[in-house]
C-alpha positions in Angstrom: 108.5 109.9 106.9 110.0 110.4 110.8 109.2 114.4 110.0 105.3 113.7 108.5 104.7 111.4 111.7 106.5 113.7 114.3 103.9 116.3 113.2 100.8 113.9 113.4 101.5 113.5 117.0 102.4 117.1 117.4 98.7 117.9 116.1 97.4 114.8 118.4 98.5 116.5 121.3 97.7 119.4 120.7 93.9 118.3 120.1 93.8 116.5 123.1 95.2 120.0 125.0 92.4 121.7 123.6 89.6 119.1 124.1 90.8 119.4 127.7 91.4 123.2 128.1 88.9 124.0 125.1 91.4 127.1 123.6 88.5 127.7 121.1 86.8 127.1 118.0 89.0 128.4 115.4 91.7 126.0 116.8 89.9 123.2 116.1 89.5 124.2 112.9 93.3 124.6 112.0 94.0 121.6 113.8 91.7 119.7 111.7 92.8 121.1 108.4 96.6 120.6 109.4 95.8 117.3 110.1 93.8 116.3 106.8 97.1 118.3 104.9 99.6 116.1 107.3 97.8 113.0 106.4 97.0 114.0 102.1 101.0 114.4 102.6 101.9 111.2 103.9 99.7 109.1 101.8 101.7 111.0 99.1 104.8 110.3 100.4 103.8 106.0 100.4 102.6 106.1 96.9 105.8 107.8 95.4 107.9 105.0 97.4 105.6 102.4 96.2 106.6 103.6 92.5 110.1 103.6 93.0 110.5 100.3 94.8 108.4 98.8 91.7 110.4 100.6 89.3 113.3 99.6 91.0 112.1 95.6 90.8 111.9 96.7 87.0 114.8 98.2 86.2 116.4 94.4 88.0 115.2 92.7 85.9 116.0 94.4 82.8 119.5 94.3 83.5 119.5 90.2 84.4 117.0 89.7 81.1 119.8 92.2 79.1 123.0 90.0 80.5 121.1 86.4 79.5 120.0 88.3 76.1 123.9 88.7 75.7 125.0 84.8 76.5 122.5 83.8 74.2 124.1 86.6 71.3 127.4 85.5 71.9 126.5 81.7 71.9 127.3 81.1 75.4 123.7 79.5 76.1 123.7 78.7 80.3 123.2 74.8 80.8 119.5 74.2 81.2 118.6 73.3 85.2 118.3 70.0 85.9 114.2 68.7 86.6 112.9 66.5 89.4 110.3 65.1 86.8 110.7 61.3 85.4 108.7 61.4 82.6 108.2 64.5 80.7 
């Protein structure tokens, strides 16, 4: 993500060297398609890290529900947690 961001900026200053020196018009061009690849890259990037930390969270809890699924097998049921209500 440090690489993707490092080459944003890189692009940034380099528009803003050529707004200021005007290099020419294919320049701008290049620039602007770099920048729309850059950025089509790092919204890539977020959404395959979004996946994995949610499949992550998944795979969790598959493992806790697979160890309580085995106490209740073997007839070890956990003691049920105490509630705060008075009358149920």
């Amino acid at each position: 993500m440090m690489a993707w961001c490092s080459i944003l900026f890189i692009l940034g200053v380099l528009a803003f060297l050529d707004s200021i020196f005007t290099f020419g018009e294919i320049f701008r061009r290049v620039n602007s398609v770099l920048f729309m690849l850059v950025s089509l890259g790092v919204l890539i990037r977020i959404r395959f890290k979004m996946k994995v930390n949610e499949t992550g969270k998944l795979m969790s809890k598959v493992s806790q529900l697979e160890a309580e699924n085995r106490l209740y097998s073997e007839g070890k049921r956990p003691a049920p947690e105490p509630t705060t209500k008075l009358y149920e």
